[in-house]
DRENBAMAR-322641 format. One record per residue: residue number from 1; x, y, z of N, C-alpha, C in turn. Coordinates in nm, 4 decimals, always signed. Example, Ala and Ser with C-alpha at 12.3 -4.5 7.8 and 13.67 -1.06 7.14 Angstrom:
<rs>
   seq         nX         nY         nZ        caX        caY        caZ         cX         cY         cZ
     1    +1.3190    -0.5690    +0.7800    +1.2300    -0.4500    +0.7800    +1.3200    -0.3300    +0.7800
     2    +1.2850    -0.2250    +0.7080    +1.3670    -0.1060    +0.7140    +1.2900    +0.0030    +0.7870
</rs>
This chain:
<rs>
   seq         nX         nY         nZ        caX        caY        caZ         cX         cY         cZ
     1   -14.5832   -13.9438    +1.2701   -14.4746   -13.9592    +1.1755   -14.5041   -14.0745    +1.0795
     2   -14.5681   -14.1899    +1.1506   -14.6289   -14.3041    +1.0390   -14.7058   -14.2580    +0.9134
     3   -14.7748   -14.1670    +0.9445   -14.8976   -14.1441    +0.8745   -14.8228   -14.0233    +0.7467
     4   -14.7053   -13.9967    +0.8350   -14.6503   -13.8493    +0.7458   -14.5520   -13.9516    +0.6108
     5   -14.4850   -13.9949    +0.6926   -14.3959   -14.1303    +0.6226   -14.4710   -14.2475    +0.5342
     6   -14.6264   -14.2355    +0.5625   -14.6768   -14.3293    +0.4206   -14.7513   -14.2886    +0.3380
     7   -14.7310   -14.1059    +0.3416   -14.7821   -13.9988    +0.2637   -14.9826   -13.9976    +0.3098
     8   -14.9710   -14.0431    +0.4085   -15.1584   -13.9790    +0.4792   -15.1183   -13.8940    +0.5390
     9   -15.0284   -13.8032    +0.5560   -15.0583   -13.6838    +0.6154   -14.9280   -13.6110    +0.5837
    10   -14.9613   -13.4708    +0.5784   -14.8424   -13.4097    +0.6101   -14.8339   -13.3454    +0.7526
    11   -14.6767   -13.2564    +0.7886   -14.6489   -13.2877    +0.9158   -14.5323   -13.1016    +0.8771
    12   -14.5613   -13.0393    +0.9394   -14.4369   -12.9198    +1.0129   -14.4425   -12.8918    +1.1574
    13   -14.2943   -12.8906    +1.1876   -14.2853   -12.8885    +1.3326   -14.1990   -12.7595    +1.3210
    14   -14.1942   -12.6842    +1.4456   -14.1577   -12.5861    +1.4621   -14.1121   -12.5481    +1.6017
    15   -13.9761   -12.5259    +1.6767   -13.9491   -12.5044    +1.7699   -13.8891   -12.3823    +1.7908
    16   -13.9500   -12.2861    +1.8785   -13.9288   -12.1335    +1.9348   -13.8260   -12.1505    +2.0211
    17   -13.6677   -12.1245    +1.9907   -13.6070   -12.1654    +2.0529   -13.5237   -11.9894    +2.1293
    18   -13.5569   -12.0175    +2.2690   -13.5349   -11.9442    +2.3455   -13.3602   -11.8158    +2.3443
    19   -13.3274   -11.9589    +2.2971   -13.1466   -11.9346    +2.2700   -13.1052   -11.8801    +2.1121
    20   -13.2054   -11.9074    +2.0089   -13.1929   -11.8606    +1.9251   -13.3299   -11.7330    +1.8473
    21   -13.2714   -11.6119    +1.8516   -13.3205   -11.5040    +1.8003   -13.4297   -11.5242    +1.6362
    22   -13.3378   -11.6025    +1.5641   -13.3877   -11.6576    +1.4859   -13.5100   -11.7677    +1.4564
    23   -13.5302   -11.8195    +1.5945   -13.6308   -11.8836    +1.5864   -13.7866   -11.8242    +1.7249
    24   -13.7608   -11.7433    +1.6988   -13.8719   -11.6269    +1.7628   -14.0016   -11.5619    +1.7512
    25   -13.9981   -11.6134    +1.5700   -14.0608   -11.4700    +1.4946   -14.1846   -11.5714    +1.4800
    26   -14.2404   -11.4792    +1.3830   -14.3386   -11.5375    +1.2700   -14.2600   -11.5065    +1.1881
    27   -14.1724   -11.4716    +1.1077   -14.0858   -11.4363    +0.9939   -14.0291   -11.5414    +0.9785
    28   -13.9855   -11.5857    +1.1037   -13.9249   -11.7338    +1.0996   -13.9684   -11.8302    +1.0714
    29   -14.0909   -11.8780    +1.1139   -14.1492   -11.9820    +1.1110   -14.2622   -12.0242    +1.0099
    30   -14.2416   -11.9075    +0.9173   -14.3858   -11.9434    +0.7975   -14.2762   -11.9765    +0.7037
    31   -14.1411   -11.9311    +0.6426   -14.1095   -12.0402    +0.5713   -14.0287   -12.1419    +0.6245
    32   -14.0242   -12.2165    +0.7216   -13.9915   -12.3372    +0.7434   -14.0815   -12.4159    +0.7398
    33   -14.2266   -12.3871    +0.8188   -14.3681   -12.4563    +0.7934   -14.4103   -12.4876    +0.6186
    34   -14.3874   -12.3727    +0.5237   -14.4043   -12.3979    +0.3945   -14.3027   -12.4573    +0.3796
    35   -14.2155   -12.4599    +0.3902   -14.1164   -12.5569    +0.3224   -14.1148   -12.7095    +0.3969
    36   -14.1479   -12.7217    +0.4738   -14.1722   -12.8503    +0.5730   -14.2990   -12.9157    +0.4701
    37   -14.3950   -12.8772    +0.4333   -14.5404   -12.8895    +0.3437   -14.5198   -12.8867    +0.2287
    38   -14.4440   -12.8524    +0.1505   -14.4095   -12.8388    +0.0265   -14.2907   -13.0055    +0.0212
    39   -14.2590   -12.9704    +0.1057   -14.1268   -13.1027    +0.0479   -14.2038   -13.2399    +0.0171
    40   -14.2901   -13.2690    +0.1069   -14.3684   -13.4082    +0.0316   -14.4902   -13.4273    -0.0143
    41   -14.4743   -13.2865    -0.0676   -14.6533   -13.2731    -0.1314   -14.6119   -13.1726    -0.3173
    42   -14.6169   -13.2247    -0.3772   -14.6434   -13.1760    -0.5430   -14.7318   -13.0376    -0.5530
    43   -14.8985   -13.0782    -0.5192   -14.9458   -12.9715    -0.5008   -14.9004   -12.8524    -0.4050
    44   -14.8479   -12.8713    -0.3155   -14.7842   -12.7894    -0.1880   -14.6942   -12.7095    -0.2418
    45   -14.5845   -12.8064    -0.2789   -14.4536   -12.7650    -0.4186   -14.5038   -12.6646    -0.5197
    46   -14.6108   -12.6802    -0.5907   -14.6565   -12.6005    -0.6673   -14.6894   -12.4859    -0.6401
    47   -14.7324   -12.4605    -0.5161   -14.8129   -12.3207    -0.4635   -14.6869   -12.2608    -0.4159
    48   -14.6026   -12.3326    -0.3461   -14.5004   -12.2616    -0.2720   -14.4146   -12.2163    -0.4052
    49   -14.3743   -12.2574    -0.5048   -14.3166   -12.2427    -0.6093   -14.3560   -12.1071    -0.6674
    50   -14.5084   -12.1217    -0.6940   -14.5552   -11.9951    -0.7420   -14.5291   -11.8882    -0.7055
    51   -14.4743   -11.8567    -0.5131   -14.4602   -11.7650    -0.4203   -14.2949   -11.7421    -0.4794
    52   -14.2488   -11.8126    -0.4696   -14.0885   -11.8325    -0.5106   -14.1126   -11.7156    -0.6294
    53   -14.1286   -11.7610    -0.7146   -14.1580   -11.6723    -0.8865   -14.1782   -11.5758    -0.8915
    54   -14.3370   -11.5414    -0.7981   -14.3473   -11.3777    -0.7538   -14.2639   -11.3182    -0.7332
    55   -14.1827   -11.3447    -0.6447   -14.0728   -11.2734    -0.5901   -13.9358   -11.3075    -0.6420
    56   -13.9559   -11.2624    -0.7591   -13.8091   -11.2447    -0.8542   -13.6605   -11.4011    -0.8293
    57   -13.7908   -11.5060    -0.8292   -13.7036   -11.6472    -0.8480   -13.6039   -11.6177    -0.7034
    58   -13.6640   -11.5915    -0.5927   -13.5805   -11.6118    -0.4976   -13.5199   -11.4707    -0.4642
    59   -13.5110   -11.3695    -0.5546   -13.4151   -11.2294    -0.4853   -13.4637   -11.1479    -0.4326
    60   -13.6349   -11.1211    -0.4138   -13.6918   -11.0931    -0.2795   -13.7343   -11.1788    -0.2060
    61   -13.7314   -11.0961    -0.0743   -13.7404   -11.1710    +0.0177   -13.9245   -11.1655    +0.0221
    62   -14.0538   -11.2650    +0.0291   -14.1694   -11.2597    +0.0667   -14.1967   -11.2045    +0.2050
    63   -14.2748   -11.0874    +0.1861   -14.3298   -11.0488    +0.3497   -14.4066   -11.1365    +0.4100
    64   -14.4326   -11.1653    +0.5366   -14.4911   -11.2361    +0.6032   -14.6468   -11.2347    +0.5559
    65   -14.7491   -11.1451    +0.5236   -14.8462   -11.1416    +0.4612   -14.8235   -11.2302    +0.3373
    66   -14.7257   -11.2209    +0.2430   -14.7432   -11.2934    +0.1244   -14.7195   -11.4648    +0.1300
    67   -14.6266   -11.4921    +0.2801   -14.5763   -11.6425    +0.3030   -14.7504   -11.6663    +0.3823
    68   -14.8479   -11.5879    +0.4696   -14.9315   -11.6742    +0.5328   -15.0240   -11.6910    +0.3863
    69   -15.0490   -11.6015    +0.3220   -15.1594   -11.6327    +0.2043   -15.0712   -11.7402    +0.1431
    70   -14.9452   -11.7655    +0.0922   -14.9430   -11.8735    +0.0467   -14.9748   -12.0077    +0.1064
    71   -14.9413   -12.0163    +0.2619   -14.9897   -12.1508    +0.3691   -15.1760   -12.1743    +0.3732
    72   -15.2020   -12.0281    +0.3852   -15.3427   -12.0633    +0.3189   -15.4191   -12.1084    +0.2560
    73   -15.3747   -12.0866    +0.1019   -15.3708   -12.1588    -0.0591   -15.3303   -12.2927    +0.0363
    74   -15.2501   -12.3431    +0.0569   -15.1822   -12.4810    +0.0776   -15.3277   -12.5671    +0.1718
    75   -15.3800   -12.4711    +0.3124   -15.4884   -12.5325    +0.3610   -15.6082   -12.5424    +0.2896
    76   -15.5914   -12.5003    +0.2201   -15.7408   -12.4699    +0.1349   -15.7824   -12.5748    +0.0179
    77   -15.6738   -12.6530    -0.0623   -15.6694   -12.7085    -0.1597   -15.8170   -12.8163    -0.0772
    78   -15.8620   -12.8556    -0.1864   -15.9228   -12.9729    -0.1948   -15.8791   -13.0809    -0.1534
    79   -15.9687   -13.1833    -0.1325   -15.9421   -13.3124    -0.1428   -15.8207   -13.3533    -0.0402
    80   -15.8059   -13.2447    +0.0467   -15.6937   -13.2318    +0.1589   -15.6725   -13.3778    +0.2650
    81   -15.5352   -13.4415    +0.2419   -15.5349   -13.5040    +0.3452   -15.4922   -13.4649    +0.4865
    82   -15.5178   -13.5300    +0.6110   -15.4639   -13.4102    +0.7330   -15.3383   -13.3336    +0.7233
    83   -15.3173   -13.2607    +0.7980   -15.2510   -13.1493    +0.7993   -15.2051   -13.1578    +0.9509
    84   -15.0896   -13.2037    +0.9953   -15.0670   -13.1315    +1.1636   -14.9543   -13.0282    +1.1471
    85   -14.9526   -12.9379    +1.2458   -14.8863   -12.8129    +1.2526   -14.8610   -12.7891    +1.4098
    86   -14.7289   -12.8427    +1.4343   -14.6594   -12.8178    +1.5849   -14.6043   -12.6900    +1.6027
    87   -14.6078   -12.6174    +1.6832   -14.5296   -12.5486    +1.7243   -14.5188   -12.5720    +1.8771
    88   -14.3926   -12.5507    +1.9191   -14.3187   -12.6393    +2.0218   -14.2706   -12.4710    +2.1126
    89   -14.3466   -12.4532    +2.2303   -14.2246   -12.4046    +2.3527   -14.2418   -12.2172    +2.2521
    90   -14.3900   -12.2072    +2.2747   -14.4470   -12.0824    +2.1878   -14.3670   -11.9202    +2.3567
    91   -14.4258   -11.9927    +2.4289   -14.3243   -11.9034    +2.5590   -14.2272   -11.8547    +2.5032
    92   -14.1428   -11.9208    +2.4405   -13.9574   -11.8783    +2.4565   -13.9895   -11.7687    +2.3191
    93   -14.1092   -11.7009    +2.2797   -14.0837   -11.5758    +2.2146   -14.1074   -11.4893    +2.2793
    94   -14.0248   -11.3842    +2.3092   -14.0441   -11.2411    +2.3427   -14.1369   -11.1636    +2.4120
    95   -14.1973   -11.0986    +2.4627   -14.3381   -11.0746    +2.4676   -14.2789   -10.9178    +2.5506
    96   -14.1890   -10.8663    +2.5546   -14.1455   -10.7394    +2.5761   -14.1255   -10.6107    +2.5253
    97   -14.1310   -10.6447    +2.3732   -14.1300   -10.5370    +2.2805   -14.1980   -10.4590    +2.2719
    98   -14.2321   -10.3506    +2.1712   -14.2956   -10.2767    +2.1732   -14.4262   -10.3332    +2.0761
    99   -14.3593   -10.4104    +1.9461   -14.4416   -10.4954    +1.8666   -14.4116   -10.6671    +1.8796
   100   -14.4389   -10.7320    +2.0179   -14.3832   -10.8535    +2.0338   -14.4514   -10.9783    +1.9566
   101   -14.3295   -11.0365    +1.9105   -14.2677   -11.1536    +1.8604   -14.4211   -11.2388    +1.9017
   102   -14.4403   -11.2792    +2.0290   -14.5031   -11.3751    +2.0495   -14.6725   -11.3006    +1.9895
   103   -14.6920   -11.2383    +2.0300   -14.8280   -11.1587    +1.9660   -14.8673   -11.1538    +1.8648
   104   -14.7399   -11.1585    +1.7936   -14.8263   -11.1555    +1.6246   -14.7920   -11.3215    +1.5980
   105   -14.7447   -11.4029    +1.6607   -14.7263   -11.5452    +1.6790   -14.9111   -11.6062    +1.6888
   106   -14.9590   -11.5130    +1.8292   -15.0801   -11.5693    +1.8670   -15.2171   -11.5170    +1.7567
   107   -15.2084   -11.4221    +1.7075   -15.2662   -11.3658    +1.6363   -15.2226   -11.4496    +1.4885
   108   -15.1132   -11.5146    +1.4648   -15.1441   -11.6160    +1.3468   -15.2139   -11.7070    +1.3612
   109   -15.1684   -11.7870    +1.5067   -15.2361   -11.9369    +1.5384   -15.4228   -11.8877    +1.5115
   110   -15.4720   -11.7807    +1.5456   -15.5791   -11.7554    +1.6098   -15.6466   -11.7431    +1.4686
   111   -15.5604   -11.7070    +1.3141   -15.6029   -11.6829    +1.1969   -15.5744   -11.8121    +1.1317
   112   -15.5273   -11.8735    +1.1742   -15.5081   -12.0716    +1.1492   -15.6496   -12.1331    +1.2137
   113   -15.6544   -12.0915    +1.3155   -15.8014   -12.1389    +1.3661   -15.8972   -12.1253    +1.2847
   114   -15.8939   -11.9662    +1.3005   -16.0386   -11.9344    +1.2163   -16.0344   -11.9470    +1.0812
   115   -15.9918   -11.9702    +0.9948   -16.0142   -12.0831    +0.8969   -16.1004   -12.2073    +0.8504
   116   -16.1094   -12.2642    +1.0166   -16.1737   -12.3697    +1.0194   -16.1315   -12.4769    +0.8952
   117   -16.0478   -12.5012    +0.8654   -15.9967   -12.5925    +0.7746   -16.0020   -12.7533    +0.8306
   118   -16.0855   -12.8504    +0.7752   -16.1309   -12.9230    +0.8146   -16.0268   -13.0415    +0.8904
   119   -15.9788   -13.0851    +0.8132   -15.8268   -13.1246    +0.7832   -15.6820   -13.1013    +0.8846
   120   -15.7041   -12.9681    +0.9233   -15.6006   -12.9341    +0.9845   -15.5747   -12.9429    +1.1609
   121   -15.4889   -13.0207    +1.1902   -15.4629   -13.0147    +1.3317   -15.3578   -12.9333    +1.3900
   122   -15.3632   -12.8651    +1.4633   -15.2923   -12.7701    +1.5456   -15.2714   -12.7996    +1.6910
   123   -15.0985   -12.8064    +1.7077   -15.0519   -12.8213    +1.8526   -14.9449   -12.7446    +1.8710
   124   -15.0151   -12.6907    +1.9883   -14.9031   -12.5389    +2.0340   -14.8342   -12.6381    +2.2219
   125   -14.7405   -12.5533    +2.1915   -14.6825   -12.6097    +2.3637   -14.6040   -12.4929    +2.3841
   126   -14.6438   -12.5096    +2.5379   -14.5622   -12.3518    +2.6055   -14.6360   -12.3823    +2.7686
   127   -14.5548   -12.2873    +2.8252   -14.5178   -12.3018    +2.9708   -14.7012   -12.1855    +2.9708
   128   -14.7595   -12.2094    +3.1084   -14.8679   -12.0863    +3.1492   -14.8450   -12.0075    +3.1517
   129   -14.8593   -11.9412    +3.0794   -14.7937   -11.7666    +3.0232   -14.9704   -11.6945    +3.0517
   130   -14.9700   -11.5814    +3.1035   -15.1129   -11.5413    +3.1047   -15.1734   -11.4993    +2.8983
   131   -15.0800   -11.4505    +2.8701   -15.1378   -11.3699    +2.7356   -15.1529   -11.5025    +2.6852
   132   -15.0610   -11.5791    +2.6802   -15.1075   -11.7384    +2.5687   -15.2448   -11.8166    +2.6168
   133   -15.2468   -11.8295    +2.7382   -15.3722   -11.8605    +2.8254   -15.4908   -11.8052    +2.7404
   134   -15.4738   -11.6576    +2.7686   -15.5700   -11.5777    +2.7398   -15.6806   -11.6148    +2.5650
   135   -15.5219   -11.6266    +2.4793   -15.5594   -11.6216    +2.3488   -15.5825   -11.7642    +2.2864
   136   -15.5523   -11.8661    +2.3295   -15.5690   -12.0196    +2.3479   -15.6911   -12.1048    +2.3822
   137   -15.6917   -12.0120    +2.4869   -15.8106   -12.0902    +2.5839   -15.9315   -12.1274    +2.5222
   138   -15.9711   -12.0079    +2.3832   -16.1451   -12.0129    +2.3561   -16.0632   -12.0783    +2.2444
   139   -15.9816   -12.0988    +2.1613   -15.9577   -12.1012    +2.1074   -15.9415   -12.3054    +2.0315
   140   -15.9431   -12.4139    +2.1721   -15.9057   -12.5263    +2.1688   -16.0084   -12.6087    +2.2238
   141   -16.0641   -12.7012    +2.1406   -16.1725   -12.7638    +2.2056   -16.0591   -12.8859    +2.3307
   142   -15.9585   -12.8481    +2.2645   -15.9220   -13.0139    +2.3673   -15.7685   -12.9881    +2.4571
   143   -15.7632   -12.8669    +2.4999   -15.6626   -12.8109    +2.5989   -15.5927   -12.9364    +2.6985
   144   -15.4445   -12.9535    +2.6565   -15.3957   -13.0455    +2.7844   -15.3145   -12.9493    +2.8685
   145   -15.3340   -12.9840    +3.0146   -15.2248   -12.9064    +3.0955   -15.1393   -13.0303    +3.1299
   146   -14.9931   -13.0675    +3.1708   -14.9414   -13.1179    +3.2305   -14.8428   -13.0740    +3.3218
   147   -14.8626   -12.9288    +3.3422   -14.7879   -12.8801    +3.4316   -14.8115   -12.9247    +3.5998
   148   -14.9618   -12.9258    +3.6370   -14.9683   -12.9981    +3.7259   -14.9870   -13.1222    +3.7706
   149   -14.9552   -13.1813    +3.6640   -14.9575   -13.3280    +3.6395   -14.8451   -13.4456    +3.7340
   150   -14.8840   -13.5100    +3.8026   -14.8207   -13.5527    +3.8882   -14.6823   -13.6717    +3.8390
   151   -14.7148   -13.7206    +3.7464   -14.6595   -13.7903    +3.6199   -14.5581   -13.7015    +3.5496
   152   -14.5663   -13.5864    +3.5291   -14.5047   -13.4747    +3.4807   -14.3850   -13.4822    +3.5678
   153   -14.4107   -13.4012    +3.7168   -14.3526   -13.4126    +3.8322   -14.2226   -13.4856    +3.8360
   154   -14.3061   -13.5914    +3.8562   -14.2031   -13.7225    +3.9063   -14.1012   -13.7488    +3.7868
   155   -14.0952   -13.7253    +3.6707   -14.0776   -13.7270    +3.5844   -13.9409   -13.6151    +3.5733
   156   -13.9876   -13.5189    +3.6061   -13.8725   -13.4372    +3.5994   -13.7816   -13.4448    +3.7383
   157   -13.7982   -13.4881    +3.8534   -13.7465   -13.5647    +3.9829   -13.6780   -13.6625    +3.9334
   158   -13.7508   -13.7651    +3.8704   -13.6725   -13.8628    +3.8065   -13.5140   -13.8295    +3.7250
   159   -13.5338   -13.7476    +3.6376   -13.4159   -13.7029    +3.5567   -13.3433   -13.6678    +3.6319
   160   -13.3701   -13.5286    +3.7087   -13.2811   -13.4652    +3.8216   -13.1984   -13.5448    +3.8938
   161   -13.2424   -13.6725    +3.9357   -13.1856   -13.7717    +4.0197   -13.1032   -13.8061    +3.9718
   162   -13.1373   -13.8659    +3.8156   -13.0451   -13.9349    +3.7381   -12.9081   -13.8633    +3.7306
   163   -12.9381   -13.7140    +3.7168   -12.8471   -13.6474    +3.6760   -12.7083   -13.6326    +3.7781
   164   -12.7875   -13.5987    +3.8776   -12.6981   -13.5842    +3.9973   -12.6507   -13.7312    +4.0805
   165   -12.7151   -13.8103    +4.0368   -12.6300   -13.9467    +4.0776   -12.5416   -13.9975    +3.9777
   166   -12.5507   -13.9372    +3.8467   -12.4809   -14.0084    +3.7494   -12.3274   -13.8526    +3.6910
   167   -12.3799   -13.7708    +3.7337   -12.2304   -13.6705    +3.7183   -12.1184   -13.6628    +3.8300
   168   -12.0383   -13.6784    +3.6943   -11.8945   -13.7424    +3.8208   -11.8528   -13.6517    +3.9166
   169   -11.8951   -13.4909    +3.8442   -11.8187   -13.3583    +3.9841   -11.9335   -13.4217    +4.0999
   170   -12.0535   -13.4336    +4.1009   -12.1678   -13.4416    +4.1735   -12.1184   -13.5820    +4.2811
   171   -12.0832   -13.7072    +4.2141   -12.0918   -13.8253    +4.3193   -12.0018   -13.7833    +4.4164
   172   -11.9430   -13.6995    +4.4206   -11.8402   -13.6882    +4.5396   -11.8976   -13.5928    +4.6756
   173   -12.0350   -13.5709    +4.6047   -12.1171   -13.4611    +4.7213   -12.1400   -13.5622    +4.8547
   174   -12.1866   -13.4935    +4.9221   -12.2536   -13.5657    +5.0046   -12.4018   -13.6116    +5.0110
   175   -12.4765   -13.6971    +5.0869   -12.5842   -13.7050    +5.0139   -12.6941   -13.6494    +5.0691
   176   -12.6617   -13.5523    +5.1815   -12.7418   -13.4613    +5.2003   -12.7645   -13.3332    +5.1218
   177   -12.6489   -13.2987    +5.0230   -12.6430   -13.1922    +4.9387   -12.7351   -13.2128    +4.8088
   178   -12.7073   -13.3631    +4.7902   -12.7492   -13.4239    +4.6384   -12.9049   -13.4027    +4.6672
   179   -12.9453   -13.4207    +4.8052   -13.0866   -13.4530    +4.7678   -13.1409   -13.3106    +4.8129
   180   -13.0552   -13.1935    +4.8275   -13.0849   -13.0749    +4.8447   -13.1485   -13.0467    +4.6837
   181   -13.0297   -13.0361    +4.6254   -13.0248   -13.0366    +4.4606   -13.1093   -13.1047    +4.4432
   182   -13.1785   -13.1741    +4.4530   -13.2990   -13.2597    +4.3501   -13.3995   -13.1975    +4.4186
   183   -13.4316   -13.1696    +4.5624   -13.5127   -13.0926    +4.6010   -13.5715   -12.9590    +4.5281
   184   -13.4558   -12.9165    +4.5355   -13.5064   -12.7697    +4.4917   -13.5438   -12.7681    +4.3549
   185   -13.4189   -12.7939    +4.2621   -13.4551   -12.7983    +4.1224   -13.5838   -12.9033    +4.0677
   186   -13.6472   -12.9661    +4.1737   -13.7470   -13.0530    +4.0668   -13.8907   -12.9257    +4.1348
   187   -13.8669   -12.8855    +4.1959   -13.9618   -12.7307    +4.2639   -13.9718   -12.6750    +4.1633
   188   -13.8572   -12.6178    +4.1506   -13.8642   -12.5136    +4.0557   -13.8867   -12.4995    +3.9175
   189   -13.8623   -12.6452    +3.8900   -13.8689   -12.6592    +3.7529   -14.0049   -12.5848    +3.7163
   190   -14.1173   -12.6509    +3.7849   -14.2621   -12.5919    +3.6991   -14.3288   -12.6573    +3.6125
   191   -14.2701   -12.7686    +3.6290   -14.3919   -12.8532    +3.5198   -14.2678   -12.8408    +3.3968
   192   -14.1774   -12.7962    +3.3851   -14.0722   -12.7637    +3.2870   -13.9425   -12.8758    +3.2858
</rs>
């Protein structure tokens, strides 16, 4: 955020939010990423602008083909300062459909890769999903897991505790129940 905030870098974050439908897609998330890149960049502004124009000053809507070629143009410029690109909790899309959400998700990241754009850093987060595994894996020279991370763990034990020692229906348990509840739920969590 330093580096985004003293204009050395730009910065889009993006969260796949489980609870909202709307934040699922790739439809979703290429213009918030362009518009996240465009807001403190002129040149960025300019390209995204141009996309705007094409499409009748805003009264069509750009297909997803026409929003990634414009993010493209945007990686491509010259003289590029870094570039990071989060996407946060890539799991909580879909993967049931007939044409799923998360698939053509992985199949963007995988056309962000291959680019090879010098400049650009890419961070995906999501729970061990086999298909994300699958399409990730060759894909990252510098893969973190912290699901089995023991730090992770304790970490989410920690909260749990907090939680259930600090909610008022809860202090009235007993404290063989409470530490049932922290038992189980810091299990189950998953590294989550």
């Amino acid at each position: 955020m330093a580096l985004r905030d003293a204009g050395l870098a730009s910065m889009a974050y993006f969260y796949f939010d489980f609870r909202d439908v709307n934040k699922q897609s790739l439809h979703n998330l290429l213009p918030s990423l362009l518009c996240q890149l465009s807001a403190r960049s002129d040149p960025f502004y300019d390209i995204l602008s141009r996309l705007y124009s094409a499409h009748n000053h805003g009264e069509q809507q750009p297909d997803d083909h026409a929003m990634m070629e414009c993010l493209k143009e945007m990686l491509s410029l010259e003289a590029q300062k870094p570039i990071y690109i989060i996407m946060d909790a890539l799991d909580d899309c879909p993967n049931t459909t007939v044409n799923p959400p998360r698939e053509r998700l992985l199949n963007f990241v995988d056309g962000l890769i291959r680019l090879q754009s010098p400049n650009l850093h890419i961070c995906v987060t999501s729970r061990l999903e086999h298909d994300i595994q699958v399409v990730l894996e060759h894909l990252t020279p510098h893969p973190v897991t912290l699901h089995d991370e023991r730090g992770q763990k304790q970490d989410i034990t920690d909260y749990v505790t907090s939680f259930v020692y600090s909610n008022e229906r809860m202090r009235r348990w007993r404290r063989a129940d409470k530490d049932l509840v922290i038992e189980t739920l810091s299990k189950r969590a998953d590294g989550m």
